[in-house]
MMTF fields as JSON, N, C-alpha, C and O atoms, coordinates in Angstrom:
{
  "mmtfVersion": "1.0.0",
  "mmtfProducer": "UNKNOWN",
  "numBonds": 499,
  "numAtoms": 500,
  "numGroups": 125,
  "numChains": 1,
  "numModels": 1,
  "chainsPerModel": [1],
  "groupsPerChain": [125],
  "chainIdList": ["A"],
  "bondAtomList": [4, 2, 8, 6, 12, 10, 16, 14, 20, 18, 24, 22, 28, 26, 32, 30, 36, 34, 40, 38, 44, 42, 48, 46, 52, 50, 56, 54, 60, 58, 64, 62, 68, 66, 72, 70, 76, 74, 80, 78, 84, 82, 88, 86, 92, 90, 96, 94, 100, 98, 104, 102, 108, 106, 112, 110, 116, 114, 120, 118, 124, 122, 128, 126, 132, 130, 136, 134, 140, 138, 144, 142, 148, 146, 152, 150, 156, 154, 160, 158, 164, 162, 168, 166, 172, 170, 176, 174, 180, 178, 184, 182, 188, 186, 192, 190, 196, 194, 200, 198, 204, 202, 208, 206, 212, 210, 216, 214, 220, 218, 224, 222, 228, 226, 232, 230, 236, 234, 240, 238, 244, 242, 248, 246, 252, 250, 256, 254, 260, 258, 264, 262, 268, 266, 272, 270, 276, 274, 280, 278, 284, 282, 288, 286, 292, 290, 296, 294, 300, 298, 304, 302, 308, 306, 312, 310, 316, 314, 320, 318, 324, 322, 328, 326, 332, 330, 336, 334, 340, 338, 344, 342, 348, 346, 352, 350, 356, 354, 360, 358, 364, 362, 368, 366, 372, 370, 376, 374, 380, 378, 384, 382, 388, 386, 392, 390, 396, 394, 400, 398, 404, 402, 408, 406, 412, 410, 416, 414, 420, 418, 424, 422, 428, 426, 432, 430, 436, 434, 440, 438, 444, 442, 448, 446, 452, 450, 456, 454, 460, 458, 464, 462, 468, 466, 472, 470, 476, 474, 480, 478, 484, 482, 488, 486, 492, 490, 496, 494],
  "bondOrderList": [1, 1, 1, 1, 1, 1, 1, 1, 1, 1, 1, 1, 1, 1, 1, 1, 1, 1, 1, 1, 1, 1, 1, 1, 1, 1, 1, 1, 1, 1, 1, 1, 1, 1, 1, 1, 1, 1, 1, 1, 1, 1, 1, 1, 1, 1, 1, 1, 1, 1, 1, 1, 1, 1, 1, 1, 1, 1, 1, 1, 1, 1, 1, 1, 1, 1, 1, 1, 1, 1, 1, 1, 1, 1, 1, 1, 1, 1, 1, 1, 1, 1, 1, 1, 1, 1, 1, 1, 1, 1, 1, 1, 1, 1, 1, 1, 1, 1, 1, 1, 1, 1, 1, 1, 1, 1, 1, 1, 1, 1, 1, 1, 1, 1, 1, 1, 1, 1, 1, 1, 1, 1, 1, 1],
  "groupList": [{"groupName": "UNK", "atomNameList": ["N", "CA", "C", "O"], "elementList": ["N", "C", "C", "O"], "formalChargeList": [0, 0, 0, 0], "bondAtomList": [1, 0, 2, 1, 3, 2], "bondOrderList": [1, 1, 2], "singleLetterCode": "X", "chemCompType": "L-PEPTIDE LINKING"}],
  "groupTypeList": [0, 0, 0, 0, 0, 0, 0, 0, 0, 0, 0, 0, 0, 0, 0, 0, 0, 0, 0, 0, 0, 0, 0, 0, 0, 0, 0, 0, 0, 0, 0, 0, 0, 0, 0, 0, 0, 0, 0, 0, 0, 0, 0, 0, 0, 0, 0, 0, 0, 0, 0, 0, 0, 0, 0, 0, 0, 0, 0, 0, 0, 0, 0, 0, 0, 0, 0, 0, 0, 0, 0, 0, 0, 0, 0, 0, 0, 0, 0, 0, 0, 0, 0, 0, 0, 0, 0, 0, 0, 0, 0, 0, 0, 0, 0, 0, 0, 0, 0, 0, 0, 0, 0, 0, 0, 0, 0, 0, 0, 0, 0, 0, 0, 0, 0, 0, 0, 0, 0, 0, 0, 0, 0, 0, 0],
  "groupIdList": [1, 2, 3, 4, 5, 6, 7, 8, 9, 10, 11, 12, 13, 14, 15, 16, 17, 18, 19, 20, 21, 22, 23, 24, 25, 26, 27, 28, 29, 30, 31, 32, 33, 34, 35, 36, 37, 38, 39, 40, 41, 42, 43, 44, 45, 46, 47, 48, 49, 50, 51, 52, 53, 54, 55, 56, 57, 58, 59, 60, 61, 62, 63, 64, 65, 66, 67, 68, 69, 70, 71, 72, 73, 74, 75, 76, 77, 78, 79, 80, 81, 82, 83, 84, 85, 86, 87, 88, 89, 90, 91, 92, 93, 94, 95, 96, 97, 98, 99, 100, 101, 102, 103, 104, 105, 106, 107, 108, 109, 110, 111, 112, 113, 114, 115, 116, 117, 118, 119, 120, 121, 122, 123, 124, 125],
  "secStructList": [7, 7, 4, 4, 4, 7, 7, 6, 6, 1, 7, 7, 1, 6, 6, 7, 1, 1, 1, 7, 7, 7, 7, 7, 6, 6, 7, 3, 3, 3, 3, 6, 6, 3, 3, 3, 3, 3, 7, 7, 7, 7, 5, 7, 7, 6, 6, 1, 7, 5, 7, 7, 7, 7, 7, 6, 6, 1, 1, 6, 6, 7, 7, 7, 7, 7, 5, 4, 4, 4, 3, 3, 3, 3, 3, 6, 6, 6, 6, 3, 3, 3, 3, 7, 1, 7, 6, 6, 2, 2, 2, 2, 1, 7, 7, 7, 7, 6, 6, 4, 4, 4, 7, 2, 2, 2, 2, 2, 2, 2, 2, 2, 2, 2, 2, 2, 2, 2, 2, 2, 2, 2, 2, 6, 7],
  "xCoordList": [105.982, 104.566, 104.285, 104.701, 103.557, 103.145, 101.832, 100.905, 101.918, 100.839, 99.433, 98.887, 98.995, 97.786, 97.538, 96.374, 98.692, 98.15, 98.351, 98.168, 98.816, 98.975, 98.092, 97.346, 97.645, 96.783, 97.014, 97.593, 96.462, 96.272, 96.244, 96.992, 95.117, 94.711, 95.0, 94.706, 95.48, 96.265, 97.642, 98.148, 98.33, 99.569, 100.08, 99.775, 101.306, 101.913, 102.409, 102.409, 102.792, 102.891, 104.586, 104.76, 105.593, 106.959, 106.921, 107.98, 106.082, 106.227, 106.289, 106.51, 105.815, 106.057, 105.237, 105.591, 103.885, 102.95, 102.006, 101.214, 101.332, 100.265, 100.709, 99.885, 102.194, 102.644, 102.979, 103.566, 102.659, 103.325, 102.261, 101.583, 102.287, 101.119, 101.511, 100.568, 102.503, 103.232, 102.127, 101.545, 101.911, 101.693, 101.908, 102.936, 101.995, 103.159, 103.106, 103.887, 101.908, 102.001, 103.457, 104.248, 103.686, 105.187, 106.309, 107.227, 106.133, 107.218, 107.712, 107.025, 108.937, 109.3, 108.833, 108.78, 108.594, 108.246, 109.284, 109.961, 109.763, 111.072, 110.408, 109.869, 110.268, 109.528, 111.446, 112.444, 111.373, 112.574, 113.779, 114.912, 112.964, 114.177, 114.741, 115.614, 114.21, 113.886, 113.007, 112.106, 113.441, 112.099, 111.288, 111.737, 109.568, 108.274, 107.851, 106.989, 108.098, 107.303, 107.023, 107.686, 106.206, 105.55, 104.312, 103.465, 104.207, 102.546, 101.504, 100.753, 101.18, 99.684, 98.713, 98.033, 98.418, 97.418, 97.934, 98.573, 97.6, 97.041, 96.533, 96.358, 95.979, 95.041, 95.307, 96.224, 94.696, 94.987, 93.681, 93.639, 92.948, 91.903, 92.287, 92.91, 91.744, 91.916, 90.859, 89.753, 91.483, 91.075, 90.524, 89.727, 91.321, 91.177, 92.349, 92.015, 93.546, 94.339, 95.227, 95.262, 95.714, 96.156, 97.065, 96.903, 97.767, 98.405, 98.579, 99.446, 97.998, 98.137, 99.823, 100.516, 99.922, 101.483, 101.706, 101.918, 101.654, 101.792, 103.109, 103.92, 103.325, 104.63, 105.339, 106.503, 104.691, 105.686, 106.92, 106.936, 108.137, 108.492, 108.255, 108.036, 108.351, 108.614, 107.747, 108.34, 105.965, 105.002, 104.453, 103.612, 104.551, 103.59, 102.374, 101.933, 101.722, 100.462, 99.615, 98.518, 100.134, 99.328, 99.761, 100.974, 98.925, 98.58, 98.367, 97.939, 98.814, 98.241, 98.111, 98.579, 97.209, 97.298, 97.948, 98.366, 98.411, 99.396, 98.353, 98.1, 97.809, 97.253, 98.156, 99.157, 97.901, 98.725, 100.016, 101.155, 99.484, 100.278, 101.241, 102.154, 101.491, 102.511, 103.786, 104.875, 103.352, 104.43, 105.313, 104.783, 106.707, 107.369, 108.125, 108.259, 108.327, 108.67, 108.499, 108.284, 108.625, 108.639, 109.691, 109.749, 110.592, 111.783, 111.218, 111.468, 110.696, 109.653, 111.571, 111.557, 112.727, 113.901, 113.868, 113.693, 114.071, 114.415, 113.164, 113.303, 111.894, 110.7, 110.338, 109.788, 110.782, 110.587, 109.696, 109.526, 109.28, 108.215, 108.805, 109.105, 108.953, 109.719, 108.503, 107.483, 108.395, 107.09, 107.804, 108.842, 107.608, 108.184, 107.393, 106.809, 107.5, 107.179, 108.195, 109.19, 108.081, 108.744, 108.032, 106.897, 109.08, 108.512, 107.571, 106.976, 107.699, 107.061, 105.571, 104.651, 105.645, 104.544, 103.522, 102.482, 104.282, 103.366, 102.713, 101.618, 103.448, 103.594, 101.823, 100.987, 101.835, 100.853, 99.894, 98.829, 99.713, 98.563, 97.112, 97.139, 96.093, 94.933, 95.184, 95.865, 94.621, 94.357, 93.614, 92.446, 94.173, 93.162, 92.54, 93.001, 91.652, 90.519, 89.949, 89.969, 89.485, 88.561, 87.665, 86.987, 87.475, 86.125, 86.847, 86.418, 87.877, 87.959, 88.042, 87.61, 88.586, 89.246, 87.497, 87.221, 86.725, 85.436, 84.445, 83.578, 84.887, 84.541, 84.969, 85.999, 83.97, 84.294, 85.27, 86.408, 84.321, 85.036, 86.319, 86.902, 86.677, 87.908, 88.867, 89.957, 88.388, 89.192, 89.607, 90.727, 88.392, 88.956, 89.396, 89.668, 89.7, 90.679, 92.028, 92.957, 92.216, 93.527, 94.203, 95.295, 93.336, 93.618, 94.218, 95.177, 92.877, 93.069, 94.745, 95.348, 95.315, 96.279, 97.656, 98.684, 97.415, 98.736, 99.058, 100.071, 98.01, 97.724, 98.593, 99.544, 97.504, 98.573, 99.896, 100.681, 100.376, 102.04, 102.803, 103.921, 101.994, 102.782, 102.349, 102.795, 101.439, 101.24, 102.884, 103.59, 102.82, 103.644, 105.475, 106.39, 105.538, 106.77, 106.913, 108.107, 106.577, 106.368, 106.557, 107.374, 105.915, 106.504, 107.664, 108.17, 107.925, 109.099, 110.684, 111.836, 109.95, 111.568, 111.883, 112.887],
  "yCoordList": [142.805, 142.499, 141.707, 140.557, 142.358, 141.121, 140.032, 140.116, 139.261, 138.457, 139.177, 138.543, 139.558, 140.275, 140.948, 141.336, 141.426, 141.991, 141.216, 141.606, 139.933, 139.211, 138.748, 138.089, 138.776, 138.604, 137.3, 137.365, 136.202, 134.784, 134.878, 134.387, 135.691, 135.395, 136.473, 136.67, 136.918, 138.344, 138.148, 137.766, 138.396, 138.37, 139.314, 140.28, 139.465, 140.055, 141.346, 140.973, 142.708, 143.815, 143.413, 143.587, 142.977, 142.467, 140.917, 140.572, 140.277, 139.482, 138.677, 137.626, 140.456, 140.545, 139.839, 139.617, 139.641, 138.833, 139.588, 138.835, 140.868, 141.409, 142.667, 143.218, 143.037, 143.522, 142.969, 143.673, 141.789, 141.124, 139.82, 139.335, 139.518, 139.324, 137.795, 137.17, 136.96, 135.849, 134.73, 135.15, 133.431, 132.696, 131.928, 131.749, 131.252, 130.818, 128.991, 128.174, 128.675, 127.412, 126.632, 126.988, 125.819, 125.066, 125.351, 124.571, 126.567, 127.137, 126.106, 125.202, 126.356, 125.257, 126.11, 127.327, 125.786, 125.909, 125.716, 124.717, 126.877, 126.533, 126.85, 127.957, 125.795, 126.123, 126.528, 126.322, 127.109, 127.926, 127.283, 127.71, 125.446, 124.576, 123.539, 122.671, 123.833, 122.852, 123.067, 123.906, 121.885, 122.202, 121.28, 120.269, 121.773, 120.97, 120.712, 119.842, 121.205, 120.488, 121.857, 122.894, 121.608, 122.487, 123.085, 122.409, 124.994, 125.128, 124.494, 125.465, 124.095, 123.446, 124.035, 123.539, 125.184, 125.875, 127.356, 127.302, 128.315, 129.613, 130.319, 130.458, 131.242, 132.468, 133.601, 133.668, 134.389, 135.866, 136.913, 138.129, 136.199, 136.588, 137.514, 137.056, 139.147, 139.532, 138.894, 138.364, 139.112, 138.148, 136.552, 135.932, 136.18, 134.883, 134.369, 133.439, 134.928, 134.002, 132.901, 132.86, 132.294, 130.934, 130.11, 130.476, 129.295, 127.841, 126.98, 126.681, 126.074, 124.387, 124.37, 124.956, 123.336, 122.739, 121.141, 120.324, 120.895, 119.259, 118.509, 117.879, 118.5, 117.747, 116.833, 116.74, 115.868, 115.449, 115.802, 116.784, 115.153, 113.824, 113.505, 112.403, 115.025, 115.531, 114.128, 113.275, 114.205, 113.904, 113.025, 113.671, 111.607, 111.364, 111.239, 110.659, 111.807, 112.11, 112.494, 111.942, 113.963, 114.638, 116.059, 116.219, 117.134, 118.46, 119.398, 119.02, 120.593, 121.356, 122.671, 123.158, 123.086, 125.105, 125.616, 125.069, 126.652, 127.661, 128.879, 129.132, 129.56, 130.848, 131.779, 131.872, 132.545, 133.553, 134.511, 134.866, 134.653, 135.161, 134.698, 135.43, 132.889, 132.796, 132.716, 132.169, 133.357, 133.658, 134.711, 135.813, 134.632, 135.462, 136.52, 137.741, 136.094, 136.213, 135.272, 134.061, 135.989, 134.977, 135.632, 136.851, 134.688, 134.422, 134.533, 133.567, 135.343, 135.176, 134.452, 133.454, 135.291, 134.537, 132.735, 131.94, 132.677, 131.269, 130.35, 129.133, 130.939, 130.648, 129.758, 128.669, 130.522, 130.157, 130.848, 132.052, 129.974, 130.739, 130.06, 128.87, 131.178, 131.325, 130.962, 131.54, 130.411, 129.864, 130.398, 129.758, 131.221, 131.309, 130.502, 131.011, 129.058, 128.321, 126.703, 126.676, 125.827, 124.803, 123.664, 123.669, 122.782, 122.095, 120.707, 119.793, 120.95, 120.065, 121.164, 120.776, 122.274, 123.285, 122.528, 121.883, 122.899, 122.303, 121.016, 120.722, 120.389, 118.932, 118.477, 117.638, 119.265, 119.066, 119.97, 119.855, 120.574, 121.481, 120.936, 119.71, 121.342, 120.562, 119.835, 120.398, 118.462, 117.951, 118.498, 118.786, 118.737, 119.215, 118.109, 117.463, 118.115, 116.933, 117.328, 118.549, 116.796, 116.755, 117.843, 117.588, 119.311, 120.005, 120.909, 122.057, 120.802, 121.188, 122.732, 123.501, 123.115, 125.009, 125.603, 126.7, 124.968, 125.524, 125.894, 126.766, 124.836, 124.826, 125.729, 125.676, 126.569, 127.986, 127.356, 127.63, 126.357, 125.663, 125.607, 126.004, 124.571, 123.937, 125.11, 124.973, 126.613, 127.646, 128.371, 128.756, 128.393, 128.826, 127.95, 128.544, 126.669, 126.009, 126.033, 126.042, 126.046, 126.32, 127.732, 127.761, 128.947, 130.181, 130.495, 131.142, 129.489, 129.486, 128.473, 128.819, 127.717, 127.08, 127.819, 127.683, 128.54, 129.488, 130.744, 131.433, 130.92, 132.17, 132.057, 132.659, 130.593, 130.183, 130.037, 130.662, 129.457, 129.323, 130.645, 130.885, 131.317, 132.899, 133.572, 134.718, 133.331, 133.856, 133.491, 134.226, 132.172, 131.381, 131.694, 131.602, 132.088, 132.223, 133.571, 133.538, 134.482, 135.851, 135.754, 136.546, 134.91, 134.548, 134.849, 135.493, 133.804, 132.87, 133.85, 133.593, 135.219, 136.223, 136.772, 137.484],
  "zCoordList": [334.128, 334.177, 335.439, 335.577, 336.378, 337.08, 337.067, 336.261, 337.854, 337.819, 337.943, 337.04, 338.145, 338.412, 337.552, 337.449, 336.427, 335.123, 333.608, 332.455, 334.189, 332.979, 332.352, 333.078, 330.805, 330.331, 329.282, 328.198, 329.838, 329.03, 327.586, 326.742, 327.473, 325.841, 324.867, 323.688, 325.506, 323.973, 324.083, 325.138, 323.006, 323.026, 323.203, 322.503, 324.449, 324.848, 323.673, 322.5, 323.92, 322.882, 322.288, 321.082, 322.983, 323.177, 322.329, 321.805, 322.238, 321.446, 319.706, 319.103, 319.524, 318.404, 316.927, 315.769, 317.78, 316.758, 316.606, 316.039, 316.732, 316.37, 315.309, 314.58, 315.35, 314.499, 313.192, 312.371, 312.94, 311.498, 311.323, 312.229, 310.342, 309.058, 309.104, 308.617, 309.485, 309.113, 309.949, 310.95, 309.513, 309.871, 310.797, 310.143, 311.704, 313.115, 312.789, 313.278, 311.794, 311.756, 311.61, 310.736, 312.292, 311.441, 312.406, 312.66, 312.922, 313.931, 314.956, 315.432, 315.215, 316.289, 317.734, 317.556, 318.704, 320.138, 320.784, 320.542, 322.032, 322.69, 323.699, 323.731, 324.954, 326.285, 326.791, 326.1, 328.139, 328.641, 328.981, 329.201, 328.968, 329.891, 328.178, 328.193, 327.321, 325.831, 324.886, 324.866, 323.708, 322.231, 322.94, 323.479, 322.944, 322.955, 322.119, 322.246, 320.769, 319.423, 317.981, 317.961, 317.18, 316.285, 316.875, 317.461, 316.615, 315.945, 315.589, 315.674, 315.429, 314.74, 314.335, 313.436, 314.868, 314.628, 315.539, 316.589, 315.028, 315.957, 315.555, 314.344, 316.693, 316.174, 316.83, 317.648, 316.599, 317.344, 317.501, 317.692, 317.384, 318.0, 319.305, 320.263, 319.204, 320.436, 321.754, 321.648, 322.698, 324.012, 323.937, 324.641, 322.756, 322.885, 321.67, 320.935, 321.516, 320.86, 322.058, 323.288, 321.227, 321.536, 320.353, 319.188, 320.561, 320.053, 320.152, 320.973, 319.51, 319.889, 319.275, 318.443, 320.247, 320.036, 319.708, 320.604, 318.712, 318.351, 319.432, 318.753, 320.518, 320.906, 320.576, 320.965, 319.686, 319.051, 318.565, 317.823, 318.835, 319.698, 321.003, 321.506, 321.699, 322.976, 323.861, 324.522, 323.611, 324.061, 323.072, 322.448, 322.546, 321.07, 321.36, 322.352, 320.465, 320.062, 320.86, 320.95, 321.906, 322.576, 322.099, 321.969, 321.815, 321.363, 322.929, 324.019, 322.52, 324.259, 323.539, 322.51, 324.586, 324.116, 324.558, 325.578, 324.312, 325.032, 324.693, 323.515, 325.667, 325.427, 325.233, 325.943, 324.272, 323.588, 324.81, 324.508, 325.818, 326.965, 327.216, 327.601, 327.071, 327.483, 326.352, 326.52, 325.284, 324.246, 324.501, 324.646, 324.605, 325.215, 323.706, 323.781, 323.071, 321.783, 320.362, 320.312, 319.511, 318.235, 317.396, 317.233, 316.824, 316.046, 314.389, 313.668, 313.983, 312.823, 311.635, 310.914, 311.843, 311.116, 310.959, 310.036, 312.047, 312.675, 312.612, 312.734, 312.414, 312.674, 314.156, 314.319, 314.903, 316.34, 317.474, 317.669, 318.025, 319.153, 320.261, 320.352, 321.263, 322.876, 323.737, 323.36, 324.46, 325.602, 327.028, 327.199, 327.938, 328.981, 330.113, 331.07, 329.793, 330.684, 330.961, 330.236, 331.606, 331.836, 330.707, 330.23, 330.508, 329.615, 330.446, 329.874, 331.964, 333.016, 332.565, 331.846, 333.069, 333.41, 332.102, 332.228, 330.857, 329.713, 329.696, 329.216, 330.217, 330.238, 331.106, 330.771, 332.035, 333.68, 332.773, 333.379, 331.978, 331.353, 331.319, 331.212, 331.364, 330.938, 329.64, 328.783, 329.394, 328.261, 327.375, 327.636, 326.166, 325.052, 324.156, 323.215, 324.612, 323.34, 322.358, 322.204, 321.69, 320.686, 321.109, 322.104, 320.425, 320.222, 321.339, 321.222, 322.478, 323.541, 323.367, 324.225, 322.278, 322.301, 322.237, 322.722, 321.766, 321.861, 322.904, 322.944, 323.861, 325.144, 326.255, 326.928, 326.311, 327.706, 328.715, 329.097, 329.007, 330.32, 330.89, 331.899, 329.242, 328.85, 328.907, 329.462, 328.182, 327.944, 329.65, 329.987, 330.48, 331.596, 332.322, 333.365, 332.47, 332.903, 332.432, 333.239, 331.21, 330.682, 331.245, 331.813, 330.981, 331.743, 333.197, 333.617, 333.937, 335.278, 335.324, 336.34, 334.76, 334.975, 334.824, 335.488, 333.892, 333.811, 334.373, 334.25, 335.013, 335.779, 337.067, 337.565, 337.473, 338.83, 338.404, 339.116, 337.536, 336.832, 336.966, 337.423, 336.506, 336.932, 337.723, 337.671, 338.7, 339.704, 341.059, 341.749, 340.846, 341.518, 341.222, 342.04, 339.723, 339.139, 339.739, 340.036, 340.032, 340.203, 341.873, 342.343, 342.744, 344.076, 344.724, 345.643, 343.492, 343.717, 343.589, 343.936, 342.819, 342.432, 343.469, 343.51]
}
């Protein structure tokens, strides 16, 4: 896939979440370099799914989105979700606040952030 066709907010066809019915809440999160935390929430909304990630311990008491794109797989066994990103990349993400997933804005900043992430990762091969 390259950058120019990667799509933020749907989940990837390889990742294995639009085929199965399971919930993702609870799941542990494995960004590529380490664990970042639990699920918290997701959705799958086409062109607009996403997951908040509770980081705790990782981060205490900060939450982030991961737009559905950057799910590389899910472990539905293990109940694990694969993030193909750095756990820095996550780390530098926009802040998610209060009310924020509602906010256009908020949503194309988050977009625009991972875009460049794999625009840049894609460079870099």
């Amino acid at each position: 896939m390259s950058a120019r066709d990667w799509d933020a907010w749907n989940y990837r066809e390889s990742a294995g979440v639009t085929d199965r019915q399971g919930d993702l809440t609870g799941f542990k999160v494995h960004a590529v370099d380490g664990d970042i935390g639990k699920v918290d929430a997701a959705t799958r909304d086409v062109g607009a799914g996403y997951v908040v990630v509770d980081t705790w311990p990782w981060i205490f008491g900060r939450k982030v989105i991961l737009p559905a794109g950057t799910l590389e797989r899910v472990d539905w066994n293990a109940n694990s979700v694969y993030i193909d990103r750095t756990k820095d990349q996550i780390k530098d993400s926009p802040e998610l606040g209060e009310d924020a997933i509602n906010d256009p804005s908020y949503r194309d900043r988050v977009g625009s952030y991972y875009a460049l992430q794999t625009a840049a990762f894609r460079r870099s091969r």
